[in-house]
DSSP file (Angstrom, degrees, kcal/mol; ACC not computed):
  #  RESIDUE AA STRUCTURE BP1 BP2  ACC     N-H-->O    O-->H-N    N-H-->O    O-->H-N    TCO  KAPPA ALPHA  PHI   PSI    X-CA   Y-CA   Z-CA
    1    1 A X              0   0    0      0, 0.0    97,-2.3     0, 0.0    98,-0.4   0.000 360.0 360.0 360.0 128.0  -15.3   -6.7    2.4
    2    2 A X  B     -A   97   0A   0     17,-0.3    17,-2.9    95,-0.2     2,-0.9  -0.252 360.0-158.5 -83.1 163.8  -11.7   -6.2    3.6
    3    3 A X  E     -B   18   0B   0     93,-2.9     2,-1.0    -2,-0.2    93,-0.3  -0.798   7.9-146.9-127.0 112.9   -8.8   -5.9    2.0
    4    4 A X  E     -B   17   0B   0     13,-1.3    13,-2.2    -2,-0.9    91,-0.2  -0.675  10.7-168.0 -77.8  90.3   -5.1   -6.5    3.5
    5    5 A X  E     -BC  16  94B   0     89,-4.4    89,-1.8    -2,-1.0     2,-0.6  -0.454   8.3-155.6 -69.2 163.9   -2.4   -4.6    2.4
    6    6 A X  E     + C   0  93B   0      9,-2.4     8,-9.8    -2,-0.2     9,-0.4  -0.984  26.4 178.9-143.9 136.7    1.0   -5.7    3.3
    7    7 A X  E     -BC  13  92B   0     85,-1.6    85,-2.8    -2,-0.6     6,-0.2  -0.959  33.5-112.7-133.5 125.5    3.3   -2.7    3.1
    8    8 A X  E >   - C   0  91B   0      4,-2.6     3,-3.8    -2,-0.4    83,-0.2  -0.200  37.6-114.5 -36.6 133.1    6.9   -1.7    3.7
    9    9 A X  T 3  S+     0   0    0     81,-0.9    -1,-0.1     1,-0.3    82,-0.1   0.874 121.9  65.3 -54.3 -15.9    7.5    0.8    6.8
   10   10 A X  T 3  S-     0   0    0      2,-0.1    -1,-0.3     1,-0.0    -2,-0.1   0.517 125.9-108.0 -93.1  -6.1    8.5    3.2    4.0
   11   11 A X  S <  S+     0   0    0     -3,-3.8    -2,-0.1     1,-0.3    -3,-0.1   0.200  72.9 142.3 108.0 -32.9    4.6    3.1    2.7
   12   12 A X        -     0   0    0     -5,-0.2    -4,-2.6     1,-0.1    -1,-0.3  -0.113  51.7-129.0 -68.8 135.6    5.6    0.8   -0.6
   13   13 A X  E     -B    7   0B   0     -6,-0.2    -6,-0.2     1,-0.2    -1,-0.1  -0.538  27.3-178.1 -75.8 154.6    2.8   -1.7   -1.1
   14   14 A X  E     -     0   0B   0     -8,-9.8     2,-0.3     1,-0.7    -7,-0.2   0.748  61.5 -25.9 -97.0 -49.6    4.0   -5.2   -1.4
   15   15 A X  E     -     0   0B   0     -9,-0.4    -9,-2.4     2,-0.0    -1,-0.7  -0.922  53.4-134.0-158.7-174.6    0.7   -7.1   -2.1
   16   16 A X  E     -B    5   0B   0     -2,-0.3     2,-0.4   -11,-0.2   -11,-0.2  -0.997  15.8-158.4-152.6 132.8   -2.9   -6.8   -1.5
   17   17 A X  E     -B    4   0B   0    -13,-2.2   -13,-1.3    -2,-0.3    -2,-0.0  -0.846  15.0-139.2-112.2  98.5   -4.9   -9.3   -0.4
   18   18 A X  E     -B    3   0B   0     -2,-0.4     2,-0.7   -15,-0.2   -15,-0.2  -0.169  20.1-157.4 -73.9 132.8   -8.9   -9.9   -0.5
   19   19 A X        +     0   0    0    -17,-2.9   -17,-0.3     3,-0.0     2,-0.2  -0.976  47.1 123.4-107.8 121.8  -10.5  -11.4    3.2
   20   20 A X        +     0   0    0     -2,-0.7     3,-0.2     3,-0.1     2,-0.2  -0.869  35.2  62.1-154.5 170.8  -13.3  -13.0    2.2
   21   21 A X  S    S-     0   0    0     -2,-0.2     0, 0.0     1,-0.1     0, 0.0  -0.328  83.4 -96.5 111.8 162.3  -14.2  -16.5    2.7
   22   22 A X  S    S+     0   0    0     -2,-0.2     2,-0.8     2,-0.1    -1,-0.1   0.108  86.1  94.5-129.3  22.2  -14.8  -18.4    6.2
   23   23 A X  S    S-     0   0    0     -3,-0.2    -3,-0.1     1,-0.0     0, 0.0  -0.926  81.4 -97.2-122.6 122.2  -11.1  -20.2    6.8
   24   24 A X        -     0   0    0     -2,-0.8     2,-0.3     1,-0.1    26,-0.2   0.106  25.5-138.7 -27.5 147.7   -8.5  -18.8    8.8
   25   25 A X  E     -G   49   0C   0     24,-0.9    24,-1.1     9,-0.0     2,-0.7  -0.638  17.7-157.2-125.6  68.5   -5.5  -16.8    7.1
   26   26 A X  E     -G   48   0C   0     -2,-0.3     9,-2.3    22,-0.2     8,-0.5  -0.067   5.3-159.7 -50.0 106.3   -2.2  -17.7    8.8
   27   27 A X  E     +Gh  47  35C   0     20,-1.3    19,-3.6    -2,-0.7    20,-1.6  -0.649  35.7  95.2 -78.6 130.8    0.4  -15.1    8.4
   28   28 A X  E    S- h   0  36C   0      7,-1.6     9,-0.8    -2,-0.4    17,-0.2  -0.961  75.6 -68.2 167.0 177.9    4.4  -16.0    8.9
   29   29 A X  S    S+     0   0    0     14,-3.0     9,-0.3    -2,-0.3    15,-0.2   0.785  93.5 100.1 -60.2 -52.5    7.9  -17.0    7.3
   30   30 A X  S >  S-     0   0    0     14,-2.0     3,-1.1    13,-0.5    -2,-0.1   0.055  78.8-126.5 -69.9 171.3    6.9  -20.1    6.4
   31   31 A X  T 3  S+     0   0    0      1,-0.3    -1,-0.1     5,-0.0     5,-0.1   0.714 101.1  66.0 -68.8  -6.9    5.7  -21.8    3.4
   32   32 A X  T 3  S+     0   0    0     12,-0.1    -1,-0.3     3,-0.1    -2,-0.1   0.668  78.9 104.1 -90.5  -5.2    2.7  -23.0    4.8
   33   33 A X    <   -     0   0    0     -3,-1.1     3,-0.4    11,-0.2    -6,-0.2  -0.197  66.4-143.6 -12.6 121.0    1.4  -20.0    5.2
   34   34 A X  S    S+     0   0    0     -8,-0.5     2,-0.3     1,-0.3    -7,-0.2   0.791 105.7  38.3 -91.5  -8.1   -1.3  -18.4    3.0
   35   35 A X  E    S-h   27   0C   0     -9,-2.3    -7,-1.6    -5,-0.1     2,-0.5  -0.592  87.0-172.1-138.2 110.7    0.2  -15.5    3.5
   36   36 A X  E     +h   28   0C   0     -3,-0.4     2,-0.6    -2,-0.3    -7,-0.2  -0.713  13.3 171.0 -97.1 112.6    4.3  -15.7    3.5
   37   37 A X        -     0   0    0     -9,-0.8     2,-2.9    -2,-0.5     5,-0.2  -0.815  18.4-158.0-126.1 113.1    6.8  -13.1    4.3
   38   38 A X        +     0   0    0     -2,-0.6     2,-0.4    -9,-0.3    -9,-0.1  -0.313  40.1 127.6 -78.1  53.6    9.7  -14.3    4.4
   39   39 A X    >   -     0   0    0     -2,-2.9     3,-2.3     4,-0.1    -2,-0.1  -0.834  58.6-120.0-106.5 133.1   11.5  -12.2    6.3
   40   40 A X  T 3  S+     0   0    0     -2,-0.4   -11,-0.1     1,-0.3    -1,-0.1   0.872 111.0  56.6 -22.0 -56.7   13.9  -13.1    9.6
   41   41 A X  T 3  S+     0   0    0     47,-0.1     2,-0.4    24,-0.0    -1,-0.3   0.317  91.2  91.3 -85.7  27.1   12.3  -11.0   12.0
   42   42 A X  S <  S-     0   0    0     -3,-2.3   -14,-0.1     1,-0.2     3,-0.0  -0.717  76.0-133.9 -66.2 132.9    8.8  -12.9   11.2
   43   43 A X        -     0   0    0     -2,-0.4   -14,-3.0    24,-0.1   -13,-0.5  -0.126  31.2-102.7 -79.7-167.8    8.2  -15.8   13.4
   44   44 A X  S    S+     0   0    0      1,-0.5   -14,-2.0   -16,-0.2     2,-0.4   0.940 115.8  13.2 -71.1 -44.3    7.0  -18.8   11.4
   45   45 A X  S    S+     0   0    0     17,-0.2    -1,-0.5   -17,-0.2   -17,-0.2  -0.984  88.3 162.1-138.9 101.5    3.4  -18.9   12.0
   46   46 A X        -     0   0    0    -19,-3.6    16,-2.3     1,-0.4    18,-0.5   0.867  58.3  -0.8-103.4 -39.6    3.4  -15.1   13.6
   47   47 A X  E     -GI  27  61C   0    -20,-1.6   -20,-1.3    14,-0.3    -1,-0.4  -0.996  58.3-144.9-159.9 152.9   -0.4  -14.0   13.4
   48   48 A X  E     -G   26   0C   0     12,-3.5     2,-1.2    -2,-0.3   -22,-0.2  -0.906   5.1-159.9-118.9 125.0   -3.9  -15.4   12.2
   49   49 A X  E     +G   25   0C   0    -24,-1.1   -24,-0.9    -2,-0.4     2,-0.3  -0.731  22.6 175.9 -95.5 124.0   -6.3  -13.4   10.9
   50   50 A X        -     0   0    0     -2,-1.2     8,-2.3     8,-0.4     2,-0.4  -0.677  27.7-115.5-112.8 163.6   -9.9  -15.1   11.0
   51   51 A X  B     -J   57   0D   0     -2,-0.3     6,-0.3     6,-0.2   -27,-0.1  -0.838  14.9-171.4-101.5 144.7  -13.6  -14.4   10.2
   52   52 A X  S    S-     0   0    0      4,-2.4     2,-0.2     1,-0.5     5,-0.2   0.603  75.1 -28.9 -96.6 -22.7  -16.2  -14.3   12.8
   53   53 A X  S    S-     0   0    0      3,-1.1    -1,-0.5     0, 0.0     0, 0.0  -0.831  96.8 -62.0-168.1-170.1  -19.3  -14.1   10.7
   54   54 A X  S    S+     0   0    0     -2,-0.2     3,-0.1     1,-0.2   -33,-0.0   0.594 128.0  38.1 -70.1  11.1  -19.5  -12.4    7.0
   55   55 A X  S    S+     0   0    0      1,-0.2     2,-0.2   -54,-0.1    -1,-0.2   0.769 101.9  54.2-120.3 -35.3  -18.5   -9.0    8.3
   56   56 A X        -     0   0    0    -55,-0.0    -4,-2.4   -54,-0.0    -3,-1.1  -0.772  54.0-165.2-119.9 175.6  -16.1   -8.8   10.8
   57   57 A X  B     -J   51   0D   0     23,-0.4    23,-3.9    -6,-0.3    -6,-0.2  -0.964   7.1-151.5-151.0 116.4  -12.5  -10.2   11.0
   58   58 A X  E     -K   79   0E   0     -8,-2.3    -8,-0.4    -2,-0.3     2,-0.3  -0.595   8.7-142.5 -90.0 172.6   -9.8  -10.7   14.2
   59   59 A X  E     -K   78   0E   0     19,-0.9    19,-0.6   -10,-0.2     2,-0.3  -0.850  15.0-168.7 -97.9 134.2   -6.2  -10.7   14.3
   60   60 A X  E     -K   77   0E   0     -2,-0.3   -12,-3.5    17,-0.2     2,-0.6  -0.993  20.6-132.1-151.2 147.5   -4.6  -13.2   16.7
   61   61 A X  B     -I   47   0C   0     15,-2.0     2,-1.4    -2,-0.3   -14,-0.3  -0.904  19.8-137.2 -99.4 116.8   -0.6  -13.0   17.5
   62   62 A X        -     0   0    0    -16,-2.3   -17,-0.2    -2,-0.6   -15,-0.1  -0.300  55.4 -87.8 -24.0  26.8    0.8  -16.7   17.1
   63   63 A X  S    S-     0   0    0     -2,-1.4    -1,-0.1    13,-0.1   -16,-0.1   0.935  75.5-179.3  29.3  54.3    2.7  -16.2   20.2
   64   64 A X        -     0   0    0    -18,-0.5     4,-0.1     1,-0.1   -18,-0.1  -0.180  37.6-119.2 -62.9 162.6    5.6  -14.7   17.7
   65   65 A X  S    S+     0   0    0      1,-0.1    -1,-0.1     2,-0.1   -23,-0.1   0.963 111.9  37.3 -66.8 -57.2    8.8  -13.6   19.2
   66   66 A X  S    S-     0   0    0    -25,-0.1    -1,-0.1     1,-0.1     2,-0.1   0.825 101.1-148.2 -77.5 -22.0    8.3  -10.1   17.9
   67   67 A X        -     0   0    0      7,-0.1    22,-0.5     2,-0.0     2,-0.3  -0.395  19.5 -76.2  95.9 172.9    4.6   -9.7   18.4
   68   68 A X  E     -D   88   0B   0      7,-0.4     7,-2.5    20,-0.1     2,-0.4  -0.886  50.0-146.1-119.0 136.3    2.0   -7.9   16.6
   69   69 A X  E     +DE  87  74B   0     18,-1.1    18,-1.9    -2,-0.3     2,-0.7  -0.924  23.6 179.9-146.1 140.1    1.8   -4.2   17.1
   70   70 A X  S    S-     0   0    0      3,-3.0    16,-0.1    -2,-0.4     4,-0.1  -0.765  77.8 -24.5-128.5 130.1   -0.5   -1.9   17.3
   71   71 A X  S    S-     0   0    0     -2,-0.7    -1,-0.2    14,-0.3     3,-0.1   0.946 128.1 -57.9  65.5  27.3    0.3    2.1   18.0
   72   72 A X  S    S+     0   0    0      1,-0.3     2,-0.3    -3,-0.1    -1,-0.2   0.724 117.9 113.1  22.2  74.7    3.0    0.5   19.4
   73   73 A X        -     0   0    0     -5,-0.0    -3,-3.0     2,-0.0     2,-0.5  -0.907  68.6-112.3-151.0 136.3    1.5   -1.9   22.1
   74   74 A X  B     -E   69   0B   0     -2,-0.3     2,-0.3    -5,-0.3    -5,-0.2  -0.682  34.2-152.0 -89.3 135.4    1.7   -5.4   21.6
   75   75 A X        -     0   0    0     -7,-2.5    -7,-0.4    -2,-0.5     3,-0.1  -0.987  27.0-173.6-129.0 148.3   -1.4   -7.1   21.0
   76   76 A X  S    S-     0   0    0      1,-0.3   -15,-2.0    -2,-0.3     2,-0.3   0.900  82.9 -14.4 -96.5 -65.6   -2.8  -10.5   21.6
   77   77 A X  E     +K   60   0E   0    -17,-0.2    -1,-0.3   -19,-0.0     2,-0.3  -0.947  64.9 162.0-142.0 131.1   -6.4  -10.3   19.7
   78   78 A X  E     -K   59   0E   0    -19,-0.6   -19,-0.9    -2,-0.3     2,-0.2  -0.976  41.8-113.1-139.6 149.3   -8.1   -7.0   18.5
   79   79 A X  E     -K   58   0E   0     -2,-0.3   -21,-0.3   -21,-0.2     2,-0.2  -0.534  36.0-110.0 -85.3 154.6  -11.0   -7.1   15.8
   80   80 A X        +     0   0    0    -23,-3.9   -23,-0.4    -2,-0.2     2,-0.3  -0.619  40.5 176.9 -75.7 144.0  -10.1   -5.5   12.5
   81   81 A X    >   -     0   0    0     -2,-0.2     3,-0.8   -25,-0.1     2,-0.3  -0.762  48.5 -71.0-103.5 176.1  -11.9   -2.2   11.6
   82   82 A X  T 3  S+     0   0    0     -2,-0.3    14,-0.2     1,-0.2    12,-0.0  -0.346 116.0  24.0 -79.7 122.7  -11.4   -0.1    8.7
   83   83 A X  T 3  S+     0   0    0     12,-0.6     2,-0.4     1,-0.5    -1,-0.2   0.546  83.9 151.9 101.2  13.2   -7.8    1.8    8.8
   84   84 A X    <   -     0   0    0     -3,-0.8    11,-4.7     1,-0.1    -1,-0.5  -0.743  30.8-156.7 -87.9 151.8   -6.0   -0.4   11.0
   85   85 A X  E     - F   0  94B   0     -2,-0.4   -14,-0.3     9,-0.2     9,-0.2  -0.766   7.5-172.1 -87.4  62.5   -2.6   -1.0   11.1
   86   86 A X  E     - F   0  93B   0      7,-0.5     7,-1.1    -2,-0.2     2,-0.7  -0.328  15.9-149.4 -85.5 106.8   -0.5   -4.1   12.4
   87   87 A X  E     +DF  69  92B   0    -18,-1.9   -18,-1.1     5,-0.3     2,-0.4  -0.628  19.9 176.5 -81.6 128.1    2.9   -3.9   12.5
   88   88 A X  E >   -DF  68  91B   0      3,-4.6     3,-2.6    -2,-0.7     2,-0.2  -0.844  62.5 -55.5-132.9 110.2    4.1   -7.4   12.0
   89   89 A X  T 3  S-     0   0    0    -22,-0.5    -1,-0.1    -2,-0.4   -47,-0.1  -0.205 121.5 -16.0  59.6-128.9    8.1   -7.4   11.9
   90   90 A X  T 3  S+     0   0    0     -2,-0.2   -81,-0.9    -3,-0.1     2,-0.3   0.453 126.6  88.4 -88.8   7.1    9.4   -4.9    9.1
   91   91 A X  E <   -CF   8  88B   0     -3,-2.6    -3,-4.6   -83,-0.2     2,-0.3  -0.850  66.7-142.4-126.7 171.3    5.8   -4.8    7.6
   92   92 A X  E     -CF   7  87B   0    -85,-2.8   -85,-1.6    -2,-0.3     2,-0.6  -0.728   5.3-156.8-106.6 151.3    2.8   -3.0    8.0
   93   93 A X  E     -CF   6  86B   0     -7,-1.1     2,-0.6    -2,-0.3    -7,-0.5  -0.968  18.7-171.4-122.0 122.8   -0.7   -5.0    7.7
   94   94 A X  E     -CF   5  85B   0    -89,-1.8   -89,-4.4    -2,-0.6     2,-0.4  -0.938   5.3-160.3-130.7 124.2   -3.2   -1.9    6.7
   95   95 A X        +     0   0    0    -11,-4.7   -12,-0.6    -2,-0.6     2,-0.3  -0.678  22.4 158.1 -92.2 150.1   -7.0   -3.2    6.9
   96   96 A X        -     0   0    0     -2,-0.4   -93,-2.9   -93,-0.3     2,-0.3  -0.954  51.9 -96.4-171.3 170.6   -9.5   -1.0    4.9
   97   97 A X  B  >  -A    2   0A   0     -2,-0.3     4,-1.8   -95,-0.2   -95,-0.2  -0.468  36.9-121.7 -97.2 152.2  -12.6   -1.7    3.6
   98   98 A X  H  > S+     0   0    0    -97,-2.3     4,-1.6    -2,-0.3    -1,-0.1   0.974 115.8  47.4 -60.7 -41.6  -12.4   -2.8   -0.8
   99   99 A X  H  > S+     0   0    0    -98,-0.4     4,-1.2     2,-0.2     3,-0.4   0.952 108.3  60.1 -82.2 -73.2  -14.7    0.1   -1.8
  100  100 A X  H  > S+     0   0    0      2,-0.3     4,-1.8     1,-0.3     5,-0.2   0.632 108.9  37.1  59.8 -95.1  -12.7    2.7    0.5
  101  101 A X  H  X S+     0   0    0     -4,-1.8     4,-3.2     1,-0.2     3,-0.3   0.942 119.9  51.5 -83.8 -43.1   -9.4    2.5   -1.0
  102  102 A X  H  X S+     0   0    0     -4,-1.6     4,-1.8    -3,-0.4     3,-0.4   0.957 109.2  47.2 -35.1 -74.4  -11.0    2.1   -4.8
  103  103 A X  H  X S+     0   0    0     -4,-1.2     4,-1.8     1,-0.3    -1,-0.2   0.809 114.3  51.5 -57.4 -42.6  -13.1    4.9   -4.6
  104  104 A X  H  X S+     0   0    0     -4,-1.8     4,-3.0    -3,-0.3    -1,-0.3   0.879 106.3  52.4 -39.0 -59.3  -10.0    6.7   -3.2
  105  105 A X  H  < S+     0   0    0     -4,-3.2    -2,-0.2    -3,-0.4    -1,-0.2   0.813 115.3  43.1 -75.5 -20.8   -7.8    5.7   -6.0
  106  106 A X  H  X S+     0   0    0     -4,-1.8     4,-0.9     2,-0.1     3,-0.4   0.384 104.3  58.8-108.8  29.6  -10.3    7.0   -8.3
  107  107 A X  H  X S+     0   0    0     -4,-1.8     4,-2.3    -5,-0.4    -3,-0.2   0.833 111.0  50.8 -73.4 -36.6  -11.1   10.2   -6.6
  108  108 A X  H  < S+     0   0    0     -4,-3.0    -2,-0.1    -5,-0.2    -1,-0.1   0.040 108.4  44.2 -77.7  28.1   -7.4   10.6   -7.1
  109  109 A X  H  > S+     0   0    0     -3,-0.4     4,-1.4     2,-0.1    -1,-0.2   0.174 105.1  59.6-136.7 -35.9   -7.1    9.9  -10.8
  110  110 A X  H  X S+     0   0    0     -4,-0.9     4,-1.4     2,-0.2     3,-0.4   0.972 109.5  57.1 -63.1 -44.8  -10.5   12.2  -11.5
  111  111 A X  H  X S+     0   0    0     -4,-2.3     4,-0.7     1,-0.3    -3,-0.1   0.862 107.9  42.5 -23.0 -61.1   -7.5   15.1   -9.6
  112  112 A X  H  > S+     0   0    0      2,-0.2     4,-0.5     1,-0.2    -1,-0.3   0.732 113.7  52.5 -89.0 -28.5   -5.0   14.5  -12.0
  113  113 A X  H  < S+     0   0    0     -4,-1.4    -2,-0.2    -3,-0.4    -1,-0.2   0.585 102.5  58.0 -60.6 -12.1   -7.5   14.6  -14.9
  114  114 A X  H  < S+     0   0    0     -4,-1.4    -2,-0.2     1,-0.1    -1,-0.1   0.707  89.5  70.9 -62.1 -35.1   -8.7   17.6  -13.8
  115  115 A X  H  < S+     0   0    0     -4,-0.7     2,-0.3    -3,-0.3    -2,-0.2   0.937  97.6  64.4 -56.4 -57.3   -5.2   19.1  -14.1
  116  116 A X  S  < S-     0   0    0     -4,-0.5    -1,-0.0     1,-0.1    -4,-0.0  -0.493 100.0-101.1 -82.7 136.0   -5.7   18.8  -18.1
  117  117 A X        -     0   0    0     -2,-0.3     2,-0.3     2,-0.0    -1,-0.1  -0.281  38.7-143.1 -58.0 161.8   -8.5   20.8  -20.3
  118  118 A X        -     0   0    0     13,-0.1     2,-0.1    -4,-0.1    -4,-0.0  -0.505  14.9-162.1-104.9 157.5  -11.8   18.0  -21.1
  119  119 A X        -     0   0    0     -2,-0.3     2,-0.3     2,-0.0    -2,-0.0  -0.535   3.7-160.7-139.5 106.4  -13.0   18.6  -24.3
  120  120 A X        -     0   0    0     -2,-0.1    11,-1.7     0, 0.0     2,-0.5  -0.698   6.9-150.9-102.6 117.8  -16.7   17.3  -25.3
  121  121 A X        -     0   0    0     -2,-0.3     2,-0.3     9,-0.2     9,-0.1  -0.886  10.3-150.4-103.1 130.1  -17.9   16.7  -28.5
  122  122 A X    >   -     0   0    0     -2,-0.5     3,-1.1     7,-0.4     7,-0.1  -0.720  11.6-164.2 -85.8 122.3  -21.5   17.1  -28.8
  123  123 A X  T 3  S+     0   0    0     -2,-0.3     4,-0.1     1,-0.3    -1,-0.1   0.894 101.5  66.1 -81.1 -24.2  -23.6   14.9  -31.7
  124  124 A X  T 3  S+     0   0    0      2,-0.1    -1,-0.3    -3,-0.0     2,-0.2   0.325 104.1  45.2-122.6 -23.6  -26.0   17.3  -30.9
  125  125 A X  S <  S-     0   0    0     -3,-1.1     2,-0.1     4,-0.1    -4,-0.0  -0.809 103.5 -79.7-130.7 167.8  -23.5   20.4  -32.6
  126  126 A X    >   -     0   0    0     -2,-0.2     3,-2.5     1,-0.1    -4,-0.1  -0.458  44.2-107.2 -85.4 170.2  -21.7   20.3  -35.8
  127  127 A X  T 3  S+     0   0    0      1,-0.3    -1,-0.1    -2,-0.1    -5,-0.1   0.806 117.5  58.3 -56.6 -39.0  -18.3   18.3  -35.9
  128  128 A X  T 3  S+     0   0    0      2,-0.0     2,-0.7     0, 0.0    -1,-0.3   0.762  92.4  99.2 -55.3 -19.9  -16.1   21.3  -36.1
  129  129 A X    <   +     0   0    0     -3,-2.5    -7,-0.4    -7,-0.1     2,-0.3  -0.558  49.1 178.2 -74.5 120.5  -17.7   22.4  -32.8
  130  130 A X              0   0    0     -2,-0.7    -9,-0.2    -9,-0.1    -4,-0.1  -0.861 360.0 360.0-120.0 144.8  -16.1   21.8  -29.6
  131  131 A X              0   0    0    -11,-1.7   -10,-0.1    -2,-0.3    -1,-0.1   0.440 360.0 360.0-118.2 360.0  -17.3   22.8  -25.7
C-alpha cells in the first residue's frame, strides 16, 4: 500500500496520506480537492493520482501551469513506484510503500535506544539481580 507524503522543499513533512481505495485523488488549490494545497503556484486542479488495480497507482498532470516534475522533467503520466518524488509547485509528493517508511522509523528509534544501557530483569534470578 502507498503512502503520499507531501513535503516542503526544505524536507518538513506537511501531511501524509494513505492511497488505498479505487477513486481518483485530485490534487490542487482548490477546495474540491481531496487533497488541497493551497498555495499560488498550484494550479487548481494540478495532478490526479489514480489506481489501476489494487497495486499500482499513476500520476497524471491536470494540464497545470507549472507542471509536475520529476528529476526536473516535466511529466504528463508516470506510474508511482516506491521512492518517487513529484515536485508539484513548492511541494514535494514522496511515494513509498506504508511498511517501508514504518519499519524505517523504527529501525531508527531501536538506534537511539541503543545509545542508552537496556537493563533486563529476569523472574528467573532474584530481584536484586540485574543483567
Amino acid at each position: 500500500m502507498f503512502e503520499l507524503t507531501i513535503a516542503s522543499k526544505d524536507g518538513k513533512v506537511i501531511s501524509r496520506v494513505e492511497l488505498s481505495g479505487e477513486k481518483p485523488v485530485r490534487i490542487g488549490r482548490s477546495p474540491e480537492c481531496e487533497i488541497q494545497i493551497p498555495l499560488p503556484a498550484i494550479s487548481r486542479e494540478h495532478a490526479q493520482i489514480e489506481p489501476v488495480d489494487d497495486r499500482h497507482w499513476v500520476i497524471r498532470d491536470l494540464n497545470s501551469t507549472h507542471g509536475c516534475l520529476v528529476r526536473g522533467q516535466r511529466i504528463r503520466e508516470l506510474t508511482i513506484t516506491p521512492g518517487l518524488v513529484v515536485e508539484v509547485g513548492p511541494a514535494l509528493l514522496k511515494f513509498d510503500e506504508m511498511a517501508t517508511r514504518i519499519g524505517a522509523e523504527m529501525l531508527a528509534s531501536i538506534k537511539d535506544d541503543e545509545e542508552a544501557p537496556v537493563k533486563v530483569r529476569s523472574s528467573m534470578l532474584p530481584d536484586d539481580t540485574l543483567r
